[in-house]
C-alpha positions in Angstrom: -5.4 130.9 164.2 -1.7 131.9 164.9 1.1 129.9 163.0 4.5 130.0 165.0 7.4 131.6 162.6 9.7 128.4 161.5 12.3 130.1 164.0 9.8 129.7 166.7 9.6 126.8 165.9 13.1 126.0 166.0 13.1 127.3 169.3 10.6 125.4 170.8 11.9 122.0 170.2 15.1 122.6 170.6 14.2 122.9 174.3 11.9 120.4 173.7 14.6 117.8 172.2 16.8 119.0 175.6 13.8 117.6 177.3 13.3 114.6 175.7 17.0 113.8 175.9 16.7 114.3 179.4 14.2 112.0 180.3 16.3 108.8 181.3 19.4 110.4 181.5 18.3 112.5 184.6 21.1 114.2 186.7 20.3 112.6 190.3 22.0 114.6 193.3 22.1 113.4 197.0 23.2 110.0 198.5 22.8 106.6 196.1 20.1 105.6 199.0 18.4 109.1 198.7 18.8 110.5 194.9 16.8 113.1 193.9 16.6 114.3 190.4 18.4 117.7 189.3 15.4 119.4 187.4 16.4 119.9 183.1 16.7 123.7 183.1 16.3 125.7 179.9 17.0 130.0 179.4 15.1 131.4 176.9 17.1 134.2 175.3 15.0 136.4 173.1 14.2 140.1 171.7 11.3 141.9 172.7 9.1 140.7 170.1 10.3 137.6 169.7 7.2 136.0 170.8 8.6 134.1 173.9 4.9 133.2 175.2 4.1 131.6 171.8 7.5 129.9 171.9 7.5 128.7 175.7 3.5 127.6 175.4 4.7 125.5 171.7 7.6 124.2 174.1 5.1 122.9 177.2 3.0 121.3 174.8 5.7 119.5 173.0 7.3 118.5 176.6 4.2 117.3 177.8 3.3 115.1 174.5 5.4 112.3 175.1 5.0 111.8 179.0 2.8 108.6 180.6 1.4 111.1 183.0 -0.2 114.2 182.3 2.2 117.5 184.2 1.4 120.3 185.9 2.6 123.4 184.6 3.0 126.3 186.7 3.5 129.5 185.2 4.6 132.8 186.5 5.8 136.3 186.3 6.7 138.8 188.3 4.1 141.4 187.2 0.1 141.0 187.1 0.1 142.6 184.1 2.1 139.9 182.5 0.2 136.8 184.0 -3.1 138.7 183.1 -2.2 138.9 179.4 -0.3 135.4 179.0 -3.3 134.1 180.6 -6.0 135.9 178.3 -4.2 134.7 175.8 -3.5 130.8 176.4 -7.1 130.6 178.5 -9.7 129.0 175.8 -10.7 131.3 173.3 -7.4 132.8 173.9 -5.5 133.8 170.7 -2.9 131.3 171.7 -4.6 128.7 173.2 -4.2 126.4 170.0 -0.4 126.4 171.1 -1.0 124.6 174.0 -3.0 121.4 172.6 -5.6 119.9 174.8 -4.7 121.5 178.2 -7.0 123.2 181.4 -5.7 126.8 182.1 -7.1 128.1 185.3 -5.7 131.1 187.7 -3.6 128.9 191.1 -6.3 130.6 192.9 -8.5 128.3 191.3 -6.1 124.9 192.0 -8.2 121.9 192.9 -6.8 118.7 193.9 -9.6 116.8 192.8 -9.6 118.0 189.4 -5.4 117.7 189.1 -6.3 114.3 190.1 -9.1 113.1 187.4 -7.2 115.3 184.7 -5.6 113.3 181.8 -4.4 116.5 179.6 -1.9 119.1 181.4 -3.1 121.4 183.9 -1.9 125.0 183.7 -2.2 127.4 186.6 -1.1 131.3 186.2 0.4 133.0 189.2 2.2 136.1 190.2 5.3 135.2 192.2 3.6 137.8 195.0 1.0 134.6 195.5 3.7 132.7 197.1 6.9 134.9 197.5 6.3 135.1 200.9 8.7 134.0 204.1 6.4 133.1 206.7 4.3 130.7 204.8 1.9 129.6 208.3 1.6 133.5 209.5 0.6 134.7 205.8 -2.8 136.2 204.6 -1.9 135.0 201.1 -4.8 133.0 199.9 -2.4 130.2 198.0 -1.2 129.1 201.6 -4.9 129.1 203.6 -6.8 125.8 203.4 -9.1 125.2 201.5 -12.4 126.2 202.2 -13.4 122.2 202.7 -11.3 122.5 205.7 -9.2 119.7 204.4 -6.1 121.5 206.2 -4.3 121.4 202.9 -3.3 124.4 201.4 -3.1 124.9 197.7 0.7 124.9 197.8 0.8 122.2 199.4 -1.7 120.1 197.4 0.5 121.6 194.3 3.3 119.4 195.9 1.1 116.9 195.9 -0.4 117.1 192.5 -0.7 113.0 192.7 -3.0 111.3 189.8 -6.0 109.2 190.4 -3.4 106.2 190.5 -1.5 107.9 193.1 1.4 108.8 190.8 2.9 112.1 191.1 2.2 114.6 188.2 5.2 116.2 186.6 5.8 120.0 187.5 6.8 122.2 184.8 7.6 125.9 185.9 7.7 128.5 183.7 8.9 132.0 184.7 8.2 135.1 182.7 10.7 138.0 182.2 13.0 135.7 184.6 15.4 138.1 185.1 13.1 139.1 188.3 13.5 135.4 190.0 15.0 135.7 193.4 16.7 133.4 196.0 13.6 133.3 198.0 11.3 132.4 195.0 14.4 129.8 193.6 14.2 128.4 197.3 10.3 128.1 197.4 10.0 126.4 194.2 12.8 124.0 194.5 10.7 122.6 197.2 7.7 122.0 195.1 10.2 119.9 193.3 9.4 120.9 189.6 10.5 118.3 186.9 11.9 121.6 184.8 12.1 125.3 184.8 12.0 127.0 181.8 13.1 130.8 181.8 12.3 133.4 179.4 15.6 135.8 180.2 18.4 137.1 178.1 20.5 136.6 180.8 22.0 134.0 182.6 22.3 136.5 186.0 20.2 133.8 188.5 20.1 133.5 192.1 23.0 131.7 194.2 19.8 128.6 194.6 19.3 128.3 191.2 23.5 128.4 189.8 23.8 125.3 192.4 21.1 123.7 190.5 22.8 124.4 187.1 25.8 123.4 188.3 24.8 119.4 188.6 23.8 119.4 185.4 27.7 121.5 184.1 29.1 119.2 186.0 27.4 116.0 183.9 28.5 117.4 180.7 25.6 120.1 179.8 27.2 123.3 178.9 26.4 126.8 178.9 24.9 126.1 175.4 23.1 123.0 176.1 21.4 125.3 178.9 20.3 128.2 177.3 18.1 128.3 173.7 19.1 131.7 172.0 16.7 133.7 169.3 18.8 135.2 166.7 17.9 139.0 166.6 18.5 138.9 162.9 16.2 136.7 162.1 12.8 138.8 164.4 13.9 141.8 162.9 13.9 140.1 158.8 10.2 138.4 160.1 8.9 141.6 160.7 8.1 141.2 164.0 9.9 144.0 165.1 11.1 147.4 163.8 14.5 147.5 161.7 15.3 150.8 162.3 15.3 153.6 165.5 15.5 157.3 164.6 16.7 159.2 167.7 16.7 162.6 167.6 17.5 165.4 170.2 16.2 168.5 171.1 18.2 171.3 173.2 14.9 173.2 173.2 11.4 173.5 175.0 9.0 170.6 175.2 6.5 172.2 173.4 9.1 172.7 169.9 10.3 169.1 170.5 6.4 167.2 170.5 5.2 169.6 167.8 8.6 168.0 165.6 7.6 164.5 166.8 3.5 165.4 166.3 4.8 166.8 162.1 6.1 163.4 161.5 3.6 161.5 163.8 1.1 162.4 161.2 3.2 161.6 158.1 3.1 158.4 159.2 -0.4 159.0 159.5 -0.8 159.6 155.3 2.1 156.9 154.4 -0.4 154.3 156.3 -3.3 155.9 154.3 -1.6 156.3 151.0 0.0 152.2 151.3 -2.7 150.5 152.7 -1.4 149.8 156.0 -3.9 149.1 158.7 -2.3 150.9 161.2 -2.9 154.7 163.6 0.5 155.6 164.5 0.2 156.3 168.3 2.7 158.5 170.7 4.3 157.9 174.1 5.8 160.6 176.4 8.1 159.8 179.3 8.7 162.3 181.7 8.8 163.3 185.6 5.4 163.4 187.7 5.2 165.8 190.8 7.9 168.2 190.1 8.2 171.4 188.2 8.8 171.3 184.3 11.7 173.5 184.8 13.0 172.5 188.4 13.3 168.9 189.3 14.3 169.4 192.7 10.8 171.5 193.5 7.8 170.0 193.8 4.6 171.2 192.0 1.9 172.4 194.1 -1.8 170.6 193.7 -3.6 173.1 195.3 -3.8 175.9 192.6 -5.9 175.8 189.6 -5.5 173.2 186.9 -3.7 175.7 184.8 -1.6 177.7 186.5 0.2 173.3 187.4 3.7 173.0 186.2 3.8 169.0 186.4 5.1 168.2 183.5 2.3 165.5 182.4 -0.3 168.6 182.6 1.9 171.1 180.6 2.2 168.3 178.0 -1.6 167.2 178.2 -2.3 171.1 178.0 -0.4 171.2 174.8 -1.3 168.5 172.4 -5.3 169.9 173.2 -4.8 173.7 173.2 -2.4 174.2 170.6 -2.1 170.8 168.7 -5.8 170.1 168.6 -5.5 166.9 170.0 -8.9 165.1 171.7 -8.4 164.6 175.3 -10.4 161.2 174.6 -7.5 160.4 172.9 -4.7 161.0 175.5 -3.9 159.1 179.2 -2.1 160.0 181.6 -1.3 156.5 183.1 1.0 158.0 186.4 0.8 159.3 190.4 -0.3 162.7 189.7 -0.9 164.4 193.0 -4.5 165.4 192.8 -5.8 167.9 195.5 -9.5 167.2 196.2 -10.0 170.8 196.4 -8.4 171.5 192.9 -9.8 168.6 190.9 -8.6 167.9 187.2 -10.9 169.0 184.3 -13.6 166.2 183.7 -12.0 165.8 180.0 -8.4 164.8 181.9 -8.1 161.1 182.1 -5.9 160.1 184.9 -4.9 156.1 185.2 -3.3 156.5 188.6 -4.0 153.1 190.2 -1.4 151.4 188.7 -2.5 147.7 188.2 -5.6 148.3 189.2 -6.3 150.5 186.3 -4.6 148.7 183.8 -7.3 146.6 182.2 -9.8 149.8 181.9 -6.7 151.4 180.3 -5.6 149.0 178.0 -9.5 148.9 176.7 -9.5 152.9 175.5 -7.0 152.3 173.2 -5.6 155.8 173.6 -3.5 157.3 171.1 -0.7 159.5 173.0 -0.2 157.8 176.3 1.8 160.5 179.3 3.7 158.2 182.0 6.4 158.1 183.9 8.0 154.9 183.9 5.7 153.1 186.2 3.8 151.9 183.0 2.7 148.9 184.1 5.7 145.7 183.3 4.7 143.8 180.4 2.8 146.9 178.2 4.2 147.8 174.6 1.7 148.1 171.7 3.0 147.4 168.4 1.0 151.0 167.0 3.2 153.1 169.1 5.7 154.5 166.6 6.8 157.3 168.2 8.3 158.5 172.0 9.0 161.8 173.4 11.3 161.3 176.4 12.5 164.5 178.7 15.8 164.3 179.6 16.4 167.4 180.8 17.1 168.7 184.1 19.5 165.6 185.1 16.6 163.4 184.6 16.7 159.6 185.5 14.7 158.3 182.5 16.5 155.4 180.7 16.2 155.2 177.3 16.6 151.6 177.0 14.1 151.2 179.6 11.3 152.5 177.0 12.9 150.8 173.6 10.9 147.5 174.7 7.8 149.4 174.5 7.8 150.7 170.8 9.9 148.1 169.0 7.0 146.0 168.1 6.0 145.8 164.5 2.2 146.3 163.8 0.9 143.5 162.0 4.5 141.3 162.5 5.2 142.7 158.9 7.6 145.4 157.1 5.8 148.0 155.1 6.9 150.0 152.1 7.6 152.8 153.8 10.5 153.3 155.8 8.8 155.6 158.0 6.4 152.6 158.9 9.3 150.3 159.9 11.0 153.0 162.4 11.0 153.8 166.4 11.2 157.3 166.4 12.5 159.0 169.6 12.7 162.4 170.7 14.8 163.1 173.7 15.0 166.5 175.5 18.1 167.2 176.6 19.8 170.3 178.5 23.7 169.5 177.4 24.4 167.9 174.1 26.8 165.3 176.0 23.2 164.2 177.8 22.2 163.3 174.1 25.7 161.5 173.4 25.3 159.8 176.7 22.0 158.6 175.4 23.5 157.9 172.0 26.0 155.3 173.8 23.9 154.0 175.9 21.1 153.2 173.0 23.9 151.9 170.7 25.9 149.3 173.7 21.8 147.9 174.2 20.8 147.3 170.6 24.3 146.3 170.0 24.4 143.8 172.6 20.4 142.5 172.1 20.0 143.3 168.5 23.1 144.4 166.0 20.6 144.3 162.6 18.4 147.4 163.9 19.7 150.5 162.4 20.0 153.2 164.3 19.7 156.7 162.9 21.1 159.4 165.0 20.5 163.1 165.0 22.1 165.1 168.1 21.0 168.8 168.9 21.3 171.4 166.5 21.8 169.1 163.2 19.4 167.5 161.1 17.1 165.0 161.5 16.1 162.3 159.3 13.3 163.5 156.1 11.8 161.7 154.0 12.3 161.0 150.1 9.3 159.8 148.6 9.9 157.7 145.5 10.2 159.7 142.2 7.8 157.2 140.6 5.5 154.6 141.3 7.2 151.2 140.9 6.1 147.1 141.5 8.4 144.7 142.3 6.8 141.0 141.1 6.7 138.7 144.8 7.2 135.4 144.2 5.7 132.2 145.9 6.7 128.6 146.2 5.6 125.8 144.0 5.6 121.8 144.4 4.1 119.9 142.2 7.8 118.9 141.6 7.8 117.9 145.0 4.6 115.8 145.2 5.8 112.3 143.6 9.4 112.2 145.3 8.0 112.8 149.0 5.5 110.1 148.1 7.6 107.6 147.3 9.6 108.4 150.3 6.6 107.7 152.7 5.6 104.6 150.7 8.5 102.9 151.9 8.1 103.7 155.6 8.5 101.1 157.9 5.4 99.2 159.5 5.8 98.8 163.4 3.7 97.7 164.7 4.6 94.6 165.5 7.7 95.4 166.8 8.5 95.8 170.3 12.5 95.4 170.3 12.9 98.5 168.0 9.9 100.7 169.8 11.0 100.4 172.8 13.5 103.5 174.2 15.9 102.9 176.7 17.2 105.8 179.0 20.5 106.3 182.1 20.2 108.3 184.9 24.0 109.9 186.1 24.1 110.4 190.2 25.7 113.7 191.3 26.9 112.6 195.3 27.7 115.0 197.9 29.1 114.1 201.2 26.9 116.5 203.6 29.1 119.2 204.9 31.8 118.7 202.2 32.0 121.2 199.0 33.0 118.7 196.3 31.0 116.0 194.5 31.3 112.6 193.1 30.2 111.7 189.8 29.0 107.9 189.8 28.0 105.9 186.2 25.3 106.5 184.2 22.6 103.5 185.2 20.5 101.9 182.4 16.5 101.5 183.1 13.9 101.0 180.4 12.0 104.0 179.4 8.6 103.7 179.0 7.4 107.3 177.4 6.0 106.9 173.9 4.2 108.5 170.8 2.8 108.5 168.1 5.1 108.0 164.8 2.5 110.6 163.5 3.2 113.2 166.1 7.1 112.6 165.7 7.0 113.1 161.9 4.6 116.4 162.0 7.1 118.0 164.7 10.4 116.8 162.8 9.0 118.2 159.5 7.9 121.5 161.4 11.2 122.3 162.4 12.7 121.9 159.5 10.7 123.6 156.8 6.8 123.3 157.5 5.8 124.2 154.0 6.6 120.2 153.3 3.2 119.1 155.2 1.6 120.4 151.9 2.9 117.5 150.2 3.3 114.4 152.8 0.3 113.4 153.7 0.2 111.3 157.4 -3.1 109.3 156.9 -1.3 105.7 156.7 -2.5 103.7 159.9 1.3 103.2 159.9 1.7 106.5 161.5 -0.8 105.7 164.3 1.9 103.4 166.1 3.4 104.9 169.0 7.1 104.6 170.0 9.6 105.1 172.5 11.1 108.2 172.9 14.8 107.2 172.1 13.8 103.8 170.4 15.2 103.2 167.1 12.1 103.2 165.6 11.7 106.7 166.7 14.9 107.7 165.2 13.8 106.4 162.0 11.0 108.0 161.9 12.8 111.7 162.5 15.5 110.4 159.7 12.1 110.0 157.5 11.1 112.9 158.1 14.5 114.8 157.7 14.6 112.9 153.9 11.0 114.1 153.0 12.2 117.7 154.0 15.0 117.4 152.1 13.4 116.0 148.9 11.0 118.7 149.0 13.4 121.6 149.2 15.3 119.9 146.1 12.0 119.8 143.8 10.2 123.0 145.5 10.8 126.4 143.4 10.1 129.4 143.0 7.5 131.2 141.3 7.0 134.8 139.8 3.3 135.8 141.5 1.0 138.1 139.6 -1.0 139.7 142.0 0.3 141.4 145.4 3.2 143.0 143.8 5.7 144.9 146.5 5.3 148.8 145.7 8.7 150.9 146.8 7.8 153.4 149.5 9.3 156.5 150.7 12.6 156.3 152.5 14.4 158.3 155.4 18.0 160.1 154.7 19.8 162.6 156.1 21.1 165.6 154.6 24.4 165.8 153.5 24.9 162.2 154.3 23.4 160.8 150.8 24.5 160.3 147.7 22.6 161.7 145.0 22.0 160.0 141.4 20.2 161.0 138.2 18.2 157.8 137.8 17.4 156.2 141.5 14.1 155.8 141.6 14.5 158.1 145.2 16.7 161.3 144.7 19.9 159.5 146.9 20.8 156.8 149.4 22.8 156.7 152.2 24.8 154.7 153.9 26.7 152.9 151.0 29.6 151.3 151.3 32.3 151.4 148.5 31.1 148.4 146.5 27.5 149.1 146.8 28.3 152.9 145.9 30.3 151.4 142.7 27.6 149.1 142.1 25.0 152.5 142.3 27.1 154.6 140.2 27.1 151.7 136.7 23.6 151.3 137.5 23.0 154.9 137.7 24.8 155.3 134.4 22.4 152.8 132.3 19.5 155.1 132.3 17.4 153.0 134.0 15.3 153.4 136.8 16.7 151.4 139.8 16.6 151.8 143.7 18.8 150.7 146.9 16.5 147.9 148.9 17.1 148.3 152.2 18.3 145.1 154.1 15.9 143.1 156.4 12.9 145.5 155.8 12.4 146.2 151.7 11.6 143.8 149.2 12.2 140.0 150.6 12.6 136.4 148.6 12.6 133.5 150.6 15.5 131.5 150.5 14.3 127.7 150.7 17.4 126.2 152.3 16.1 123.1 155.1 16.2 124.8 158.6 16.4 128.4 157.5 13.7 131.1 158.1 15.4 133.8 156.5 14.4 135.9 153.5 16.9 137.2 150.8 17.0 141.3 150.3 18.9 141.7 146.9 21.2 144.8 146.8 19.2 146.9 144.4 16.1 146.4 142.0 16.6 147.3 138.5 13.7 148.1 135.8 14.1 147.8 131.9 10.9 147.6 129.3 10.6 143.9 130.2 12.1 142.4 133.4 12.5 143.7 137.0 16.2 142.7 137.9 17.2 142.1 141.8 21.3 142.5 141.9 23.0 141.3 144.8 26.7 141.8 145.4 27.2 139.1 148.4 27.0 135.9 145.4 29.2 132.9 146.8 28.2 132.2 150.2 24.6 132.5 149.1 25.1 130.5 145.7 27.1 127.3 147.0 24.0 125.9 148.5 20.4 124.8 147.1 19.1 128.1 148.2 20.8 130.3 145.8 20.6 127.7 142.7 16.8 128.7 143.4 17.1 132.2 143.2 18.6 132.1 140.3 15.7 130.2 138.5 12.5 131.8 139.2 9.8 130.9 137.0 8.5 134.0 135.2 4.9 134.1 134.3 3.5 133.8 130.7 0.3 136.3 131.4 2.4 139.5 131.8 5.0 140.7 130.1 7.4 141.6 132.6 9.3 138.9 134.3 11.3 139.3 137.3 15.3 138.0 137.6 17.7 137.7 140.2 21.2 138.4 139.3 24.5 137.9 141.4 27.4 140.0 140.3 31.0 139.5 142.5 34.0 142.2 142.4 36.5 139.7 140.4 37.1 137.2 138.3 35.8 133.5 139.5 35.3 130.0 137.8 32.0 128.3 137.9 33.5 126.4 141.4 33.9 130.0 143.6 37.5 130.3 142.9 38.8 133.2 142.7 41.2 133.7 139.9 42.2 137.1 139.8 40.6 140.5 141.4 40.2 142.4 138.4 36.9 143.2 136.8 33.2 141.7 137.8 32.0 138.1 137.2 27.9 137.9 136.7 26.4 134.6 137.8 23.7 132.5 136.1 22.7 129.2 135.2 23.4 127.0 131.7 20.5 124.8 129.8 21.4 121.9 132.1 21.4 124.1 135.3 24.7 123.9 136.4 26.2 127.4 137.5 27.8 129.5 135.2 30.5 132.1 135.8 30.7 135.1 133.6 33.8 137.8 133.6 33.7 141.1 132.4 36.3 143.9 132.6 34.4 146.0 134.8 31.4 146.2 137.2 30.6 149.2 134.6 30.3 146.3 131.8 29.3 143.8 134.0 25.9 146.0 134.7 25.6 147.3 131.2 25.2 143.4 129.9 23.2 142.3 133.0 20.2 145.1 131.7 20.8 144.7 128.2 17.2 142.7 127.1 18.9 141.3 123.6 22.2 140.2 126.1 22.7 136.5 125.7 24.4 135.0 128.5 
């Protein structure tokens, strides 16, 4: 069973807090004798991969948790294939239907008002907005606005506006819209008169229809800003999960097709043996991006489907031709998922698979599981497969092909986890260009996107002519100890801490929450509004102190659950949402988070060790050293490359770990999902040592008094330490007292922090691997 990431998790109640706060201090627009309540409104901002289906179904069921009626949740995206594969997934027996809670999930073709009405757990319907994005609603042939086939005379949409309970109480409306940056006015206008209790929009952007800004607007003009609206993902911290590859190699090719896939196919199957040789359950797979119908070599002529298979110059068949006459590929292996003109008089060989119905064929394609997939662009909205590693994109010939239109499709990271390997962490593209400004064009155009949507992926850049990026394997093999989190310390202090919870229930004063609704008035035909007072009224949503503790505790660090045990009848009491009971309980819970971190620590784990991997460089931009573990690194800026050079001078074997995808230690700090990548990894005879250069604003906090105290393990003889060495000369406090030399970091008997000086980085290093070194 999937477990959300603890960012995900952040994620999802923050909009789910939003929520909550909103309920009872509703934005009401219109006249004091006709209010009407401005729906909450929430933008998911998030990197491909993020998991923003997991995120937004963790977010519905959290919403719908605390309400007295069960909602409706309609959810849509502009592509089948989307709805098709959120809905596989969150149907029962889904991989994410868990995520939801107890909840129906049905297609809206399959809406009945009878069953909305008897349901007491949220009802989920899946849409395309083609069901109902249409104008003329009465003269349509869509089946969502036909009646029913009781001959009631009520259409599904209009039974959806319905949506009334057995007691006649209207059901809640959530919407949630998929890849929201295709919402239009039309749709905005159609759903605003379903009127939805909340939308909820996976976007990164903020671009919305003129309908839906109006909307927003109330609630800007209430007091919600632009950060209240929108919950934002952090690309840094997908990319350190794993979820998502930290580097993309692109390199370009002034030269034919055929020389630039036989490059990609060399290091295609590298990847193939690094998988093989580290364990990784993985088969690298291929994309190629390219023109249909028109000649290889003249994209202003068309190719001609009546002449035999192989005398056709579309460039899908020249490519398909080449991976199984000269590459040996399997044609079972390869689809070409596009419009190819096919004559009926000239038909393709039996072996050529053709996908050319669009979404029609999408579900037969998905199931083959090909390995190099031929398309061109019209690749259905909402594909990417986490195996594809590698992209061969045809620029040439003033082709249209966006590069950043394809990234989405291969940044996913097989198994949401970094391997050893670099090569295993990378998007490699291949782009076919004519001009070598094409390539810098691309180049720009690569860097402005992942600079915008995601800063922490390195890109790797080889224009035509130069070299491209080859692979050092590691000189010897080397383990890095992992470590793993311990709490017996933890176990007695977060008891105690729930001992003394409060019993309520007998209380009714401090259970009950009490909400204000704010009217937004607009005098019809006039373009300003009038803000009136917030009104009080009692609210009336409750639940269980249970359920508030779990999702408190969850957001903050979820590892403490292991510890705090919710049996106690005391948690069975429900509460008002806003009550002071309920902000009691979430203060609880913030303590019991917080007592864990202080007596959780970290422990030196035996089995599972990391093993260093291979790494890509460039040549002639890395440094080489006698004793790196690899024969250089790259990429070093002048304190790490001073750092290399005394550690390179010890005699020991040592390596650079790459940031965000090399060897990671969790940092237990309450709230924070990130791991910690030391600088470099030293080995002596008897300990593995992790130097970092970046010590004060990681030691200040709990986090970094942690690192510095790993338990080492009595049953081996090598222990693993984490060392923190700073360019200058600081006092135990972080003040800097002078810039000369290196101070090392550690920890006295009573484990306070101690500060130690040295003239030089050079000694500093020298004493930091020195085994008989007393510090």
């Amino acid at each position: 069973m999937i477990q959300l990431f603890q960012f995900q998790r952040q994620a999802s109640s923050q909009m789910a807090d939003r929520f909550l706060e909103y309920q009872g201090n509703e934005v009401l627009k219109g006249t004091k004798n006709n209010p009407q309540s401005v729906p909450f409104f929430q933008s998911l901002a998030a990197l491909t991969g993020a998991g923003k289906t997991v995120i937004l179904a963790d977010t519905v069921r959290q919403m719908a948790a605390p309400l007295a009626v069960a909602p409706v949740i309609l959810w849509l995206s502009k592509g089948r294939v989307v709805v098709e594969q959120s809905y596989a997934n969150l149907s029962y027996g889904g991989k994410y239907n868990h995520l939801l809670g107890p909840a129906t999930v049905r297609l809206l073709s399959e809406y009945d008002p009878s069953d909305v009405e008897m349901a007491d757990t949220p009802s989920v319907f899946f849409a395309t907005v083609g069901t109902f994005n249409q104008k003329d609603m009465d003269g349509g042939n869509r089946n969502i606005f036909k009646a029913d086939i009781d001959n009631t005379g009520t259409s599904t949409w209009e039974a959806l506006a319905e949506r009334k309970d057995a007691s006649g109480v209207k059901r809640p409306l959530f919407v949630v819209y998929d890849e929201a940056q295709n919402l239009s006015e039309q749709q905005t206008q159609l759903l605003l008169k379903q009127q939805p209790d909340a939308f909820l929009l996976a976007s990164a952007t903020m671009r919305l229809p003129q309908l839906m800004v109006q909307e927003i607007d109330h609630l800007r003009r209430s007091g919600r800003s632009d950060d209240w609206l929108v919950t934002s993902v952090q690309s840094s911290v997908v990319v350190s999960q794993g979820l998502v590859k930290s580097t993309l190699s692109l390199a370009g090719y002034k030269s034919p097709m055929e020389e630039t896939v036989s490059a990609m196919l060399a290091d295609m199957k590298e990847a193939e043996i690094d998988a093989a040789e580290y364990g990784v359950d993985t088969a690298p797979k291929a994309i190629y991006v390219c023109k249909t119908n028109v000649l290889a070599d003249d994209a202003f002529r068309k190719d001609n489907p009546q002449q035999p298979f192989g005398q056709r110059q579309a460039p899908p068949i020249l490519i398909w031709r080449y991976l199984t006459e000269q590459c040996g590929v399997d044609a079972s292996e390869i689809a070409v998922y596009s419009n190819l003109d096919v004559h009926k008089n000239y038909p393709l060989p039996p072996e050529f698979v053709l996908f050319g119905g669009g979404e029609k064929d999408y579900a037969e394609f998905t199931a083959g599981d090909y390995r190099h997939i031929i398309f061109n662009l019209t690749l259905q909205e909402g594909w990417d497969d986490p195996d594809v590693y590698f992209a061969y994109i045809d620029k040439s010939m003033e082709s249209s092909v966006q590069i950043t239109q394809v990234i989405g499709r291969v940044l996913r990271q097989p198994g949401a986890t970094h391997y050893a390997p670099e090569r295993l962490n990378t998007a490699h593209f291949y782009v076919r260009v004519d001009r070598n400004e094409t390539f810098s064009d691309v180049l720009s155009e690569v860097a402005s996107r992942l600079g915008q949507d995601a800063p922490e992926i390195r890109i790797v850049a080889a224009a035509p002519g130069s070299s491209r990026p080859r692979e050092l394997k590691p000189k010897l093999r080397r383990e890095i100890p992992r470590t793993a989190l311990s709490s017996q310390d933890a176990v007695l202090p977060v008891e105690t801490l729930l001992a003394g919870m409060l019993d309520y229930s007998d209380s009714v004063k401090n259970t009950t929450g009490v909400g204000s609704r704010k009217l937004v008035q607009q005098t019809v035909g006039a373009s300003t509004q009038t803000v009136q007072d917030w009104e009080d009224y009692e609210e009336s949503n409750k639940v269980s102190a249970r359920w508030i503790f779990h999702r408190e505790v969850l957001r903050l660090f979820p590892r403490a659950l292991d510890v705090a045990s919710t049996a106690d009848e005391r948690f069975d009491v429900h509460l008002g949402v806003g009550s002071k009971a309920f902000d009691q309980v979430k203060d609880l819970a913030r303590r019991v988070v917080q007592a864990y971190v202080e007596n959780v620590y970290l422990v030196q784990r035996k089995p599972n060790p990391f093993v260093v991997g291979p790494i890509l460089v460039r040549d002639g931009e890395f440094e080489k050293f006698t004793n790196s573990l690899h024969g250089g690194y790259e990429d070093l800026n002048d304190l790490e490359r001073a750092y290399a050079r005394s550690l390179d001078k010890t005699g020991h074997t040592w390596f650079r770990n790459p940031p965000r995808s090399g060897y990671g230690i969790p940092l237990v700090s309450v709230g924070d999902t990130s791991n910690f990548y030391p600088d470099f990894v030293v080995w002596t005879a008897d300990k593995v040592i992790c130097v970092d250069t970046k010590a004060p604003h990681i030691l200040q906090g709990e986090a970094g008094r942690k690192l510095l105290m790993v338990q080492s393990r009595t049953d081996t003889p090598v222990r693993l330490e984490i060392r923190f060495a700073t360019p200058g000369e600081f006092n135990s406090a972080f003040e800097r007292l002078s810039t000369d030399g290196c101070t090392l970091w550690g920890l006295k008997s009573d484990g306070t922090r101690r500060a130690q000086h040295f003239p030089s980085i050079d000694l500093a290093v020298a004493h930091m691997v020195d085994s008989t070194a007393k510090d």
